[in-house]
Each structure stands twice: as structure tokens, then as C-alpha cells.
C-alpha positions as CSV (number, residue, x, y, z in Angstrom):
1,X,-55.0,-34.5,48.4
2,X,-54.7,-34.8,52.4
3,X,-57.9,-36.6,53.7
4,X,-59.4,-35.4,57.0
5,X,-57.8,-38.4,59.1
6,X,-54.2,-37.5,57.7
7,X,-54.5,-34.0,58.4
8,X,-55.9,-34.9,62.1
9,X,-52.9,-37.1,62.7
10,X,-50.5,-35.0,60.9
11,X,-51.5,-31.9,63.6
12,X,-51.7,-34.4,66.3
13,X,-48.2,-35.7,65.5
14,X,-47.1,-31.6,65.7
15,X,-48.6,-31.0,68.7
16,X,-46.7,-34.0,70.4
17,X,-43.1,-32.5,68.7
18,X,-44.1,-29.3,70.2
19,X,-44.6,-30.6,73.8
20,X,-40.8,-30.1,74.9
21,X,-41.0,-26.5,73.2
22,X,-43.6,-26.1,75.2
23,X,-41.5,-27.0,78.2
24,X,-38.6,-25.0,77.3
25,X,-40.7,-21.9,76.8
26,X,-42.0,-22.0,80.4
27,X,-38.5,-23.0,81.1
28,X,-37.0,-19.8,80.3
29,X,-39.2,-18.0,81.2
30,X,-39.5,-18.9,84.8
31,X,-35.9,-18.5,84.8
32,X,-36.0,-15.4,83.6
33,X,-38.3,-13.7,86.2
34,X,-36.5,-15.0,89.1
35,X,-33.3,-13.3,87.6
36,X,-35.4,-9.7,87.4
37,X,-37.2,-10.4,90.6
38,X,-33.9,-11.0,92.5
39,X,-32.4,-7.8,91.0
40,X,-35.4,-5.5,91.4
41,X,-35.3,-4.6,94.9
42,X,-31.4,-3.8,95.2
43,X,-31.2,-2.2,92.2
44,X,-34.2,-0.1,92.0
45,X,-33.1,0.8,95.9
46,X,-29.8,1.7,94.4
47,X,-31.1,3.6,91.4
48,X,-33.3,5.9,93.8
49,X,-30.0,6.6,96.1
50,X,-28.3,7.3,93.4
51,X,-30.7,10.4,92.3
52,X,-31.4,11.6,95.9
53,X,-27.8,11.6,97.3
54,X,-26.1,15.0,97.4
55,X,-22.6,13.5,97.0
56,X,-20.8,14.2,93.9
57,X,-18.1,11.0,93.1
58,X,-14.3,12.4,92.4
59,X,-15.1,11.5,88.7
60,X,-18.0,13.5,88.4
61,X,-16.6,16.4,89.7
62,X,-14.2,16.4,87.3
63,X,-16.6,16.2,84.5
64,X,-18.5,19.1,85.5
65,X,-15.4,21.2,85.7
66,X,-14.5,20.1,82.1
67,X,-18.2,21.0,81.1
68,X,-18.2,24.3,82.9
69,X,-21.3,23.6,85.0
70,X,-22.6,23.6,88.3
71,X,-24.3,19.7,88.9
72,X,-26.2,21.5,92.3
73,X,-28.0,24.4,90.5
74,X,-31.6,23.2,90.4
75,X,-33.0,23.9,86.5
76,X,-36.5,24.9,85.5
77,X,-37.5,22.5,82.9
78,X,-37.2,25.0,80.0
79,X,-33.7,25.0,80.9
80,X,-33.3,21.2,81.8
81,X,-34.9,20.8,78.3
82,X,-32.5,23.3,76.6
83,X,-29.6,21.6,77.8
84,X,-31.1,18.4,76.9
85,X,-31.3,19.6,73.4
86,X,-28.2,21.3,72.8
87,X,-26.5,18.0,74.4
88,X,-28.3,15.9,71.8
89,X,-27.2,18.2,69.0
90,X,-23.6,18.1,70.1
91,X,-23.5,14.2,69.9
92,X,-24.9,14.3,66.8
93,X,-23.4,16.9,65.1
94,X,-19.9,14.9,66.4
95,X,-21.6,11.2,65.3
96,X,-22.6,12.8,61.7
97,X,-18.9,14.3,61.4
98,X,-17.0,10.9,62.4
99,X,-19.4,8.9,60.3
100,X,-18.4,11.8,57.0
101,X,-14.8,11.4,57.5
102,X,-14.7,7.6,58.3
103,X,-12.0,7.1,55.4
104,X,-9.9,9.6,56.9
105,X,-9.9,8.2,60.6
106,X,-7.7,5.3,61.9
107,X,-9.2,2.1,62.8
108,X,-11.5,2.5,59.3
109,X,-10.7,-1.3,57.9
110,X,-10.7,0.5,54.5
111,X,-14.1,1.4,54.8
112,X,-15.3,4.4,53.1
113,X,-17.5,7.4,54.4
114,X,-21.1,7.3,55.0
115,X,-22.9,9.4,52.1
116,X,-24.6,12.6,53.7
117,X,-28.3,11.1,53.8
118,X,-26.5,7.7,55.8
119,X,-24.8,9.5,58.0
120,X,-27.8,11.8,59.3
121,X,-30.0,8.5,59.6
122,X,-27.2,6.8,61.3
123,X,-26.4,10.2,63.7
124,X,-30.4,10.8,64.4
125,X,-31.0,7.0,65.0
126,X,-28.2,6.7,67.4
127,X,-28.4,10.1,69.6
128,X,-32.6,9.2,69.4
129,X,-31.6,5.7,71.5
130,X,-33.4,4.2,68.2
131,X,-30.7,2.2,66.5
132,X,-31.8,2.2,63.2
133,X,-29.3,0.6,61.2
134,X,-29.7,1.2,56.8
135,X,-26.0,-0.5,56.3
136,X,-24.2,-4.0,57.3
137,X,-21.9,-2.7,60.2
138,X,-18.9,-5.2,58.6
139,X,-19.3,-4.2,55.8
140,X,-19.8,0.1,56.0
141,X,-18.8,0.7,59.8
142,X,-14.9,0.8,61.1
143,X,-13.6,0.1,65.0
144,X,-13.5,3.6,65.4
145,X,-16.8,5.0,64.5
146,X,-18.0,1.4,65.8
147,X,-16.4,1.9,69.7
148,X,-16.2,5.6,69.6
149,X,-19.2,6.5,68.0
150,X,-21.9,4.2,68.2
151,X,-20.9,2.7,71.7
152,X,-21.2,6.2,73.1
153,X,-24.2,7.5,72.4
154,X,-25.6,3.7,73.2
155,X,-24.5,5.4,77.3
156,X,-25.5,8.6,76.8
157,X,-28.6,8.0,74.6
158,X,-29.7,6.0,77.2
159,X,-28.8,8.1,80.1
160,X,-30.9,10.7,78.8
161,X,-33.8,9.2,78.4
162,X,-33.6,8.0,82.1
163,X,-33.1,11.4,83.1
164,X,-36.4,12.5,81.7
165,X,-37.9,9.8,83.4
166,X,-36.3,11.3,87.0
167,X,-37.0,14.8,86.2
168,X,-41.0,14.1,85.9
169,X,-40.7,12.2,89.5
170,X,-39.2,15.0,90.8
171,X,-42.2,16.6,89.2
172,X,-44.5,14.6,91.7
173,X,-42.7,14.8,94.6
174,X,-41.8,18.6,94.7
175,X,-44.6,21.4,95.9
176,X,-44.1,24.7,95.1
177,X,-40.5,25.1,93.4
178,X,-41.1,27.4,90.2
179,X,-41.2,24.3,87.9
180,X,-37.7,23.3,89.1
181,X,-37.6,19.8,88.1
182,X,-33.2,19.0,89.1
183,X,-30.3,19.4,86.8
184,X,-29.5,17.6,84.0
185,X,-26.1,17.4,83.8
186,X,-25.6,15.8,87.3
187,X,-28.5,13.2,86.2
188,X,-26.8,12.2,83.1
189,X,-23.3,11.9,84.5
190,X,-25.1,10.0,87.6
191,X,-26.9,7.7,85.2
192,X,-23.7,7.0,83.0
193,X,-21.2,6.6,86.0
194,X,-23.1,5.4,88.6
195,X,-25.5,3.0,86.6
196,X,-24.7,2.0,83.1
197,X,-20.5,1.4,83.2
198,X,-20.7,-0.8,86.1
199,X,-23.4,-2.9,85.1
200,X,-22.4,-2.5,81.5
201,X,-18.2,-3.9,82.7
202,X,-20.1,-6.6,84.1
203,X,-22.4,-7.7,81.8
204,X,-19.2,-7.5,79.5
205,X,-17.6,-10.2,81.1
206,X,-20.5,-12.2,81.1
207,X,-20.5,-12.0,77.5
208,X,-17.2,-13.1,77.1
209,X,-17.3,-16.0,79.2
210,X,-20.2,-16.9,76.8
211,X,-18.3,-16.5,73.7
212,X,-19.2,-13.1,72.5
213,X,-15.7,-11.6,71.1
214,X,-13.9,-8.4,71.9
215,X,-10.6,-7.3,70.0
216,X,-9.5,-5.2,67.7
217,X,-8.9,-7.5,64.7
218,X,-9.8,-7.1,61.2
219,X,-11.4,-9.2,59.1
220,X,-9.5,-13.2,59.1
221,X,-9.4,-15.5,57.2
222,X,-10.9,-19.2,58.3
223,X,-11.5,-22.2,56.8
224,X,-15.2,-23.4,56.3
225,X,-16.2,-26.5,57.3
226,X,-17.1,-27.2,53.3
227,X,-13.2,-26.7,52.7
228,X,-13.0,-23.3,51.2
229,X,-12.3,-19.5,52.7
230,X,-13.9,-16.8,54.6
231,X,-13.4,-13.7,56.3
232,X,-14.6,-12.8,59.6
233,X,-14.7,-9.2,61.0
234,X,-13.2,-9.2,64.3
235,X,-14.0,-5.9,66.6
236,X,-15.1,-4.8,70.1
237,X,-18.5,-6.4,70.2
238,X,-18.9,-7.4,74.0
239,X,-18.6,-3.9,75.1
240,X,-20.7,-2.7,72.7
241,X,-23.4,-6.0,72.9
242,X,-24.1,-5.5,76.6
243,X,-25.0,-1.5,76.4
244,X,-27.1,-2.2,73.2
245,X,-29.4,-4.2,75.5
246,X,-28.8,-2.8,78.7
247,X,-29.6,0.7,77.6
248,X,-32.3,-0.5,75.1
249,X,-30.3,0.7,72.2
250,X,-30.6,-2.2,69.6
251,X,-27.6,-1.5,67.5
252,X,-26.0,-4.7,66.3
253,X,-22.5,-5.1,65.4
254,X,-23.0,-7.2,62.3
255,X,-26.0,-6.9,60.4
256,X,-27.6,-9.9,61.6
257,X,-27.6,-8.5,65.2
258,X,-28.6,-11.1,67.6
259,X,-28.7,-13.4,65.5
260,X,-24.8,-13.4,64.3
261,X,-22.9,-16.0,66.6
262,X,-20.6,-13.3,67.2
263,X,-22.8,-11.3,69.3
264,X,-25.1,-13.9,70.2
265,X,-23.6,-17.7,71.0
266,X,-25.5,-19.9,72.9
267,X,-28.9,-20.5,74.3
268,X,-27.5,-18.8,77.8
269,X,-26.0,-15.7,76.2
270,X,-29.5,-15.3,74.8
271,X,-31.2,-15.1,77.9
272,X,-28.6,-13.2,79.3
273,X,-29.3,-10.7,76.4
274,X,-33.1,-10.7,77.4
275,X,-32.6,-10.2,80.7
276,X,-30.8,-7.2,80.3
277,X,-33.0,-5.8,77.6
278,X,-35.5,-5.9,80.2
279,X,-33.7,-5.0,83.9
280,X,-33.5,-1.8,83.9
281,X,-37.0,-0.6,82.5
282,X,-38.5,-3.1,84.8
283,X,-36.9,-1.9,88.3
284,X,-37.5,1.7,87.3
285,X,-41.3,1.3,88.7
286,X,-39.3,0.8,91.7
287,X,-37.3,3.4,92.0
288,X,-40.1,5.3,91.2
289,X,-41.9,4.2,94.4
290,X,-39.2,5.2,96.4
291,X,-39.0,8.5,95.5
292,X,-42.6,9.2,95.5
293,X,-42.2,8.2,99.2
294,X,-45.0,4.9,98.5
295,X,-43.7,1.8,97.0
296,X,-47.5,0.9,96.5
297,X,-47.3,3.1,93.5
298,X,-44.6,1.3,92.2
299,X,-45.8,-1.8,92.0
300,X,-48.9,-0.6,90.4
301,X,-47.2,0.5,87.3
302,X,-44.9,-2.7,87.7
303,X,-47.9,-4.8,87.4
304,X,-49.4,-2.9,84.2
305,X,-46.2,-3.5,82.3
306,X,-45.9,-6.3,83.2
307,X,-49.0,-7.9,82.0
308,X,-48.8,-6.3,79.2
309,X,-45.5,-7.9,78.4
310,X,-46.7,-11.5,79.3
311,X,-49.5,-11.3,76.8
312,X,-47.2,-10.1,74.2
313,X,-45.0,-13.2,74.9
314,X,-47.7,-15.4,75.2
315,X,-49.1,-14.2,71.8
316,X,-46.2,-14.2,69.7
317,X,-45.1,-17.6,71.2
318,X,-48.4,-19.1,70.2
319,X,-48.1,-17.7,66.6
320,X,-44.6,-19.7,66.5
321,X,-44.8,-22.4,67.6
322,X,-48.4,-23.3,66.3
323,X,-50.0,-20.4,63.8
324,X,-51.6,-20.8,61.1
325,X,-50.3,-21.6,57.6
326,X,-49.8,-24.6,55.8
327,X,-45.5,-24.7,56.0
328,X,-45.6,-23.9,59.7
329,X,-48.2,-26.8,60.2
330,X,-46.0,-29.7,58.0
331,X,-42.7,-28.5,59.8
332,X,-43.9,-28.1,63.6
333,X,-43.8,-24.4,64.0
334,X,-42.3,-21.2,61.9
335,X,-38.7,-22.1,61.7
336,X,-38.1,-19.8,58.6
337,X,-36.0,-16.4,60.0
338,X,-34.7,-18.2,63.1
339,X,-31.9,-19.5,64.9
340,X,-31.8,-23.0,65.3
341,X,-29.8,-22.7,68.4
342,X,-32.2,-20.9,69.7
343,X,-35.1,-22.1,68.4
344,X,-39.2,-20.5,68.5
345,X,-39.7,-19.7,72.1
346,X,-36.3,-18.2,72.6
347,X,-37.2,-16.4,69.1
348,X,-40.6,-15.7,70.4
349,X,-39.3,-13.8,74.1
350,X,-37.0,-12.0,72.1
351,X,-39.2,-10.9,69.9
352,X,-41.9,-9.7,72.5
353,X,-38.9,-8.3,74.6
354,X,-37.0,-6.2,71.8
355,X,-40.4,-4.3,70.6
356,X,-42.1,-3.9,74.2
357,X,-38.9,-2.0,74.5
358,X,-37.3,0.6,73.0
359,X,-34.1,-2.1,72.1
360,X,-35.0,-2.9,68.3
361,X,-32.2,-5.7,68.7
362,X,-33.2,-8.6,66.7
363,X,-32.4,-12.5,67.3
364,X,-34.6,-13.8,64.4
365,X,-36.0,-11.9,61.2
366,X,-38.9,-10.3,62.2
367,X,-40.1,-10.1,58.6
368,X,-40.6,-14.0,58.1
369,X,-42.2,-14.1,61.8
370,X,-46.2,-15.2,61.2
371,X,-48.2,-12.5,60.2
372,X,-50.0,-12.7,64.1
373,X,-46.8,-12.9,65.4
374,X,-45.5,-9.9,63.2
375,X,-48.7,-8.3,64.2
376,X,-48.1,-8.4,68.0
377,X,-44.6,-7.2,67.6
378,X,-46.2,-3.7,65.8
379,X,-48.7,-3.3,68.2
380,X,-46.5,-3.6,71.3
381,X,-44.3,-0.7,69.7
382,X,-47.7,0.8,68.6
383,X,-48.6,0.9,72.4
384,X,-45.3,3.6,73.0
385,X,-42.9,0.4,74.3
386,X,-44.3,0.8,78.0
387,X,-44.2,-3.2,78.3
388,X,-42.1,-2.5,80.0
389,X,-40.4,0.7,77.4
390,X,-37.2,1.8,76.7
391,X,-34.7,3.0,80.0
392,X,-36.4,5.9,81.1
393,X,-39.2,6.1,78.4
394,X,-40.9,3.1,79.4
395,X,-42.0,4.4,82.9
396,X,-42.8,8.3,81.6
397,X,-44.9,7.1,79.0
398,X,-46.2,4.3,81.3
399,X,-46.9,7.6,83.6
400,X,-48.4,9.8,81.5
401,X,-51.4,7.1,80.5
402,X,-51.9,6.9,84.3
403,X,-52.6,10.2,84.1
404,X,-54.7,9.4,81.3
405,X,-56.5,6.7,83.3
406,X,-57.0,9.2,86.3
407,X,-58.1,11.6,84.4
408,X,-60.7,9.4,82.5
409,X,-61.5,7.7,86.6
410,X,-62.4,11.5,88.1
411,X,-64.7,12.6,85.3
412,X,-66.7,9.4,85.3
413,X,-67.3,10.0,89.3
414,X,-67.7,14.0,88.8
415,X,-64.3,15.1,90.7
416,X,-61.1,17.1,89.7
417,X,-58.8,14.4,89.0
418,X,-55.5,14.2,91.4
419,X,-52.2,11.6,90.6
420,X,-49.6,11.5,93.9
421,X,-51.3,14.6,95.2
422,X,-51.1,16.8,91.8
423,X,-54.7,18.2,90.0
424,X,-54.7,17.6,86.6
425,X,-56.6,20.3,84.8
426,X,-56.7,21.7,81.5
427,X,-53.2,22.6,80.7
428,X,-52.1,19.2,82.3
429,X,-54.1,17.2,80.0
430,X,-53.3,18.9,76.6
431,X,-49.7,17.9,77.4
432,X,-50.6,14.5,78.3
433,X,-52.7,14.6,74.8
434,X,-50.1,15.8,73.0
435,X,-47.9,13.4,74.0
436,X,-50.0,10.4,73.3
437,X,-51.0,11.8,69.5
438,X,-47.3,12.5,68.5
439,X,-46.3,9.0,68.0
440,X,-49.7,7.9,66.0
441,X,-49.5,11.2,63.7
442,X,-45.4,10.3,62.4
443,X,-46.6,6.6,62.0
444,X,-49.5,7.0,60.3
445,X,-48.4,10.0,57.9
446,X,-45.0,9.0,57.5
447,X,-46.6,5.2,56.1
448,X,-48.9,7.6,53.5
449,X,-46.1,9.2,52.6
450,X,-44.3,6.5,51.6
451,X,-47.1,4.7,50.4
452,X,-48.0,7.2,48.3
453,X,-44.8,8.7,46.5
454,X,-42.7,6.7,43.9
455,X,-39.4,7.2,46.2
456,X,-41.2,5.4,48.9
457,X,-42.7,2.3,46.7
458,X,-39.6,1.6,45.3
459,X,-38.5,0.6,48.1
460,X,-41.0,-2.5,49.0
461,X,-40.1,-5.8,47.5
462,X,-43.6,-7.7,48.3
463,X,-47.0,-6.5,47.1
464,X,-50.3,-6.7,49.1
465,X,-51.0,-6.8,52.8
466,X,-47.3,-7.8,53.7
467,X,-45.3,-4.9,51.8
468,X,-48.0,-2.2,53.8
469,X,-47.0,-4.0,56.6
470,X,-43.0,-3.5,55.9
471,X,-43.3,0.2,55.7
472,X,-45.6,0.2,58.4
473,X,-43.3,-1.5,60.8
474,X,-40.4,1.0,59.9
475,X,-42.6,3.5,60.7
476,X,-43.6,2.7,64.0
477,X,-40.3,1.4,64.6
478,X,-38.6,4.7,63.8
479,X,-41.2,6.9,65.5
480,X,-41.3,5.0,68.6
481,X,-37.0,5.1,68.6
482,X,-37.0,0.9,68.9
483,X,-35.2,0.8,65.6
484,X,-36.1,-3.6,64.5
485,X,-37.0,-3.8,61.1
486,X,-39.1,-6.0,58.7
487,X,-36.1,-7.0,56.6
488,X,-38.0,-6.7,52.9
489,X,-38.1,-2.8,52.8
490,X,-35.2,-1.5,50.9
491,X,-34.6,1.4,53.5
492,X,-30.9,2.5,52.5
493,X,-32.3,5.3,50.0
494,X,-32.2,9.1,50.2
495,X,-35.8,8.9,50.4
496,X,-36.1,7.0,53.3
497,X,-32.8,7.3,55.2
498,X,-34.4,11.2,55.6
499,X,-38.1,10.2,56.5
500,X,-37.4,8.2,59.0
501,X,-34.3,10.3,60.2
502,X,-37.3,13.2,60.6
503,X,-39.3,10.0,62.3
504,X,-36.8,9.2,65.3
505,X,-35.9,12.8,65.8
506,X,-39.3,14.0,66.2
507,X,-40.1,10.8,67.6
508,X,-37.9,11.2,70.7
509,X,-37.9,14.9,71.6
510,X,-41.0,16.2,71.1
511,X,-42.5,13.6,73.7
512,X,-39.6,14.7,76.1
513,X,-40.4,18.6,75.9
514,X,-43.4,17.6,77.0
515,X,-42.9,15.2,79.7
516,X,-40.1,17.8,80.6
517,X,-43.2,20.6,80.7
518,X,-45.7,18.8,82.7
519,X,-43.3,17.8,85.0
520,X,-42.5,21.9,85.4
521,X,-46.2,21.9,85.9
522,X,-46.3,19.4,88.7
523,X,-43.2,20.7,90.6
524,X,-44.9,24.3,90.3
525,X,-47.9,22.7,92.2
526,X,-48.6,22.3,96.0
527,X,-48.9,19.0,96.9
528,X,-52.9,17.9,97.5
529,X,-53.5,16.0,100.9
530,X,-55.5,12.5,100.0
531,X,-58.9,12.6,101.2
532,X,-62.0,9.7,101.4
533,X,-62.5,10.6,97.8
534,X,-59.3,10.5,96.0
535,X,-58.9,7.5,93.4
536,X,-56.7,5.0,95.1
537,X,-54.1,4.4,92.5
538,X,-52.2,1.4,93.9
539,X,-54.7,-1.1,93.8
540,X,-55.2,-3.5,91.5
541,X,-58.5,-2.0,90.3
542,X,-56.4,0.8,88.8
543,X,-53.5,-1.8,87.6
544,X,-56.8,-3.1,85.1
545,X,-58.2,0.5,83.9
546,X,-54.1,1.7,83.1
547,X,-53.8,-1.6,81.3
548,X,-57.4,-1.0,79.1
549,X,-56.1,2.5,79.1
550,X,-53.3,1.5,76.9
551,X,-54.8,-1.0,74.7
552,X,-58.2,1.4,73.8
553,X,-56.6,4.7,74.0
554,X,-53.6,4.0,72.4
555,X,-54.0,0.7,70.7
556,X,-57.4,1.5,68.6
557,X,-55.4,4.0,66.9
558,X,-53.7,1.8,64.9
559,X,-56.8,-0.4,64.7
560,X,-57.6,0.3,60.7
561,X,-54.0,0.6,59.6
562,X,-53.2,-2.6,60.9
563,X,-56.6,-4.3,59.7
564,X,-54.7,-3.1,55.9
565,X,-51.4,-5.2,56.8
566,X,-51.2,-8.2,60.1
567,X,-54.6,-8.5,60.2
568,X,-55.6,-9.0,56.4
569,X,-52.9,-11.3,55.8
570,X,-53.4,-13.2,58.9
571,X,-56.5,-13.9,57.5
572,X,-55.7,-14.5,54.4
């Protein structure tokens, strides 16, 4: 039995290993904001240019005269939407096929062909820019269907969403145009030519100076360092890496993801990784300023996410490196599930960084993270990833609770609530509601579902608190379109290779229509002139009642569900 004075010195002995993890967490982290603040200016400056200019590149034009469309007619957003949709359906329809006939496709390393249930998971998850993986990619997934699947919708997946995000600023900024929001074929080409290739061929290299691999080999035998024989999957992984966190995609490779030394080297590929999981969502808030003509507004929305996402980091470092539990205690923080090459505050950032995103992309096992830290990672998907969000859904959803928090502002002081010079009245505010109950009602039905029906509760290996909290997290994983995974829930079944498939496709496009309508609401509008009452929404006053916005109006949904899983085994 451990007396009080050996227990006092064993947890003073921890807290003096943990002092250089300590160190290095602040480390890299400091490290990391310089990188995104020395990139936010230029490249949200750039972003905005790119949406307002009314040049078309030589590339471009040839794209829309294979498409058949003209990139300068302005769309209402019942038809922006409409050709959003029938775009998404296309890809997937095309992912579903390749994925069907894998065995009959060059490049297939022998692999066989997804079965029906797989290959609508893997062809919603991917065109949904969730990521949700049910199979080993070496072990079910050729080059082909690898590079020419999966690697494409990582662009276009992507490009959509941030052309949702630019159709509801156009919202704001236009007065009077018949709910003419822009057109979305010239915004998705723009995103994907103009945005994601060049930063995606650079990031690339990057990778590959790092280690990261990118050929067309398949699998080689090496010798192990114990004397016997392996075989390693070779592939295109650096091309497909750096758009899997650039665009917030989350897809691995192998099956380990992030973790795999393949994909994921070396202490500075790792922060690499993170930093461009999180570039692009954070200089949209930028961009966003630019275009509404008042950079004031920008930062406003920068600073919410971005408090946010500290105290997610802060939290799930603290559960690391010094949590509660007896094994975490004895060994100086959770090692179990990570990387030693990275180690727990690497672990930790990635952790907060992958789920306050819409990446999903995993450098540790989030199921043998502490149950706090497991905790955080749910709520921060819980909160609809706006800390700092997916590319492009990050800063609408961010948007629509500022709207939220506007809304709330003008009733308290008895006055008809304005954002950027818009009203929001009845109409308005059912979208907005709509929007923020979608999410909540596919989580929390989808878990009772599952809960509830054989076919879901043969899939959860642990009882109690922590096997609620596995089909919980795929849940809310699936529904918000991040795509991580607690790694106990046996998800490769018919059963839930279709409920979640339903999860990321209603999920992702039923909060677009409605972003999509709202901003046809907006654009309808004439612009409101700012007078000595309207709620100044730039200040830091309003940076506080967006951020409480998002935790109470958002957060306390969750509240009971997660006081079933995290909290009850955090306790326990």
C-alpha cells in the first residue's frame, strides 16, 4: 500500500519529468502561431482577390467550356444550391462506381472491390469532406481509387465547402440582387486552381523533404530490425497527405493515419501537418473582412475561434500530460495510443486541432486518450468545428451563431436585430435555427439508434460509460463531416457503414441549403445604414457573447449525453 509521503513524492517526482513537456508544449505552440500569423494577412488578401477579380485564368476557361457553363452568370441560391447538389452527386456516384469495380481497374495491388454498404460509406464520407474511413487503406484501397478517387474529392470536397462560405459573404455585402448570391462553378474552379493546387504542390514538397513518400510501388519487402520480413505498401501519399490537412479532409493513407511514419515522420512534419490543418480556416475570417469592406469584423470572428481553440488545447494538454488515473500518474502522463516521436503535447495539439476542424486526421488513438481529454475532443466537434471549422464551414457556422448572438443582443435591448447592415427577422432566424438543431438531432438520434438495436450493440467492444462514449464520438464525428474515430467501435458493418453514411450526408448538405438560403435572404435585402443604436459587432464585447453563444447554445445540448459517457467515466 502507497503511504501518503510516497504518493507525495512519487507526484512531485512527475511533475519535475513533466517540466520540459511543459516547455516543448509552449514551444510549439508559439511556433506555430507565428507561422499562421505570418501567413494570414497575404493569404487571406489573396483569397479575397481571388473571389472579387473578374478575370478568368486560361485554365479556367477551358474548364468551363468542357462543363458547358457560363462562370459570369450570377445564380440565385436555389440554383447555386442545385448545382451544388447535382456536383456532389456526380462525384459520388463516380467515387461509389471506382470503389465497386476496384478489381477490375489498373493500379488495384490485387485488391478486391468494396462491398455495396463500403462503398456508399466510403463515396458519402469522401464527397461530404468527412473522411470516414471503415477499412485499412493498405489493405482494401488500390493507387488508383487511392490518387484518383479519394485525392480528388479531398480538392473538390473542400472547394465546395469554401464556396458556401463565399456565397453567404456575398450574401452580406450585396443589396437588392434577387437573392443572387455568385456562381458556383467559377467559385469551385477558383478555389481548386487558384487556392488549393498551389499551396497543396508546395506543401507536397515539404512533405517530402521531411520524409513523407510518394511513388507508385507496391508492397516491399524489408528486413526488420528483429531479423525477419515485412511488407510495406508504397503509394502516392505526399500528394494525398498535404490536401487531407490542407482541405480539412482527414483521410489517411494507411490506417494509422498520422500516426504511420509513412505519412507522418518527424516532430517537424508534425507541425507542418498542424499548421496546415489549421491555415486556411483561420485566414478565412480575413478574407471575410475584406470583402465585407471592414476588417474589424474579421478579426472579431478571428478572435472567437481562436479562443476557443486555445482552451481546447489547453484542456486536452492538461488531461495528457497530467489527468487523472492511476497509470497516467506512475508513468508521467498518458502515453498509451501515442507516438513516441511525438510525444503528449504534440498528441495533445493534434488532437485539439483535428476535431476543432473538420480534418478527422489522427496522430494518436483518440480512444485511449483520458476520458477529459476524450471528452474535449467530442465537445469541440459537438460545438459545429468553428475553432476554427473545416475550410469554408468553420467561418459559416462561426457566422450563423453571430447571428445567433445578435439576435439574442437586439431583443435583450428591445431593437430589430441588424449583422453588417442586414435585419434579421423571422424567416432569418428559423434558418439560423435550423441550422444549429440539425447537427444535435443526427447525433443524438443516430447514438439511440444504435444504442438501442442489436445491429448497433454488436458493434461496441467495451461496456459502461466508455462504449456510449465510442458510438457517441462516431456520431458526432460523422454528423459534423470531421470523420476521427474512437478506435473500439467495430464500424465496418452494414449496419453502421449506412447510419453514418445517412449521418455525413445529411450532415453536410442540409446545413449548406440553408446557409445557401439565408444568404439568398441577405443579398435580396437593402443594405441598413449603421446608426447610434446598432450593436457594434467588432469589439471585443461581442468577441465574449459569440464565444458564450457557442458554448450555451450549442454546447448544453450535448450536456446530458455527454454526462452518460466523458463525464461519468472521468469521474469514475
Amino acid at each position: 500500500m502507497l503511504t501518503q509521503t510516497s504518493v507525495l513524492t512519487q507526484t512531485t517526482a512527475t511533475q519535475v519529468t513533466q517540466t520540459p513537456g511543459v516547455w516543448l508544449a509552449v514551444g510549439q505552440l508559439v511556433l506555430l502561431l507565428l507561422a499562421l500569423a505570418a501567413v494570414h494577412a497575404p493569404l487571406g488578401a489573396y483569397m479575397a482577390r481571388v473571389f472579387t477579380s473578374p478575370r478568368h485564368l486560361r485554365v479556367e476557361r477551358a474548364g468551363y467550356r468542357l462543363m458547358r457553363v457560363d462562370p459570369d452568370a450570377e445564380q440565385k441560391w436555389s440554383t447555386y444550391l442545385l448545382s451544388l447538389l447535382g456536383f456532389s452527386m456526380a462525384s459520388l456516384l463516380l467515387l461509389y462506381g471506382i470503389a465497386r469495380l476496384q478489381q477490375h481497374l489498373p493500379m488495384n495491388l490485387g485488391f478486391a472491390a468494396f462491398d455495396p454498404a463500403g462503398a456508399w460509406n466510403t463515396a458519402v464520407s469522401f464527397v461530404a469532406n468527412t473522411n470516414w474511413q471503415w477499412y485499412s487503406g493498405e489493405a482494401a484501397a488500390g493507387h488508383l481509387l487511392q490518387m484518383s478517387g479519394l485525392a480528388v474529392q479531398n480538392f473538390v470536397s473542400a472547394a465546395v465547402g469554401i464556396s458556401v462560405a463565399v456565397a453567404l459573404i456575398r450574401g452580406f455585402v450585396r443589396s437588392g440582387t434577387d437573392g443572387r448570391v455568385g456562381n458556383f462553378w467559377s467559385d469551385l474552379t477558383r478555389t481548386c486552381v487558384r487556392i488549393l493546387l498551389p499551396m497543396a504542390f508546395v506543401g507536397a514538397i515539404v512533405l517530402l523533404a521531411t520524409g513523407v513518400i510518394q511513388n507508385f510501388d507496391a508492397h516491399t519487402a524489408i528486413d526488420t530490425v528483429a531479423g525477419g520480413t515485412q511488407h510495406v505498401l508504397g503509394g502516392p501519399v505526399a500528394s494525398q497527405e498535404v490536401i487531407k490537412e490542407l482541405g480539412t479532409n482527414g483521410g489517411g493513407f494507411f490506417n494509422a493515419n498520422s500516426a504511420h511514419p509513412l505519412e507522418n515522420p518527424s516532430p517537424f512534419s508534425n507541425l507542418f501537418e498542424i499548421f496546415l490543418i489549421l491555415v486556411i480556416p483561420f485566414t478565412l475570417p480575413r478574407t471575410f473582412g475584406l470583402m465585407v469592406g471592414d476588417k474589424r469584423q474579421g478579426w472579431a470572428i478571428l478572435g472567437a475561434m481562436g479562443a476557443l481553440w486555445f482552451v481546447a488545447v489547453a484542456l486536452i494538454t492538461w488531461a495528457e500530460m497530467v489527468g487523472p488515473g492511476a497509470a497516467p500518474l506512475a508513468a508521467g502522463g498518458a502515453m498509451e495510443g501515442k507516438e513516441t516521436r511525438f510525444g503528449l503535447a504534440a498528441s495533445a495539439l493534434f488532437a485539439a486541432s483535428t476535431t476543432g476542424t473538420s480534418t478527422g486526421a489522427v496522430n494518436a488513438m483518440h480512444d485511449s486518450l483520458t476520458a477529459p481529454g476524450g471528452g474535449v475532443t467530442m465537445f469541440t466537434m459537438m460545438l459545429g468545428e468553428i475553432a476554427p471549422g473545416g475550410v469554408g464551414s468553420g467561418l459559416y457556422g462561426m457566422l450563423m451563431l453571430a447571428i445567433v448572438a445578435v439576435f439574442v443582443s437586439g431583443l435583450m435591448v428591445g431593437r430589430t436585430p441588424e449583422y453588417l447592415g442586414k435585419k434579421i427577422g423571422r424567416q432569418e432566424i428559423t434558418l439560423v435555427a435550423l441550422y444549429i438543431l440539425t447537427v444535435p438531432f443526427l447525433v443524438l438520434v443516430g447514438t439511440a439508434l444504435a444504442i438501442a438495436l442489436p445491429a448497433g450493440q454488436a458493434g461496441i467492444q467495451e461496456a459502461g460509460p466508455h462504449g456510449l462514449s465510442e458510438v457517441l464520438y462516431a456520431f458526432t464525428s460523422a454528423a459534423n463531416n470531421n470523420g476521427s474515430a474512437f478506435g473500439g467501435l467495430t464500424s465496418g458493418t452494414p449496419f453502421y457503414n449506412t447510419a453514418l453514411g445517412i449521418a455525413m450526408l445529411a450532415g453536410r448538405f442540409i446545413p449548406m441549403a440553408l446557409v445557401l438560403a439565408l444568404a439568398g435572404r441577405f443579398a435580396s435585402q437593402k443594405t441598413v445604414p449603421a446608426t447610434a443604436g446598432t450593436l457594434p459587432t467588432h469589439q471585443p464585447l461581442f468577441v465574449g457573447v459569440l464565444g458564450t453563444v457557442a458554448l450555451v447554445v450549442v454546447g448544453l445540448t450535448f450536456v446530458p449525453v455527454l454526462s452518460l459517457g466523458p463525464i461519468v467515466e472521468s469521474l469514475s
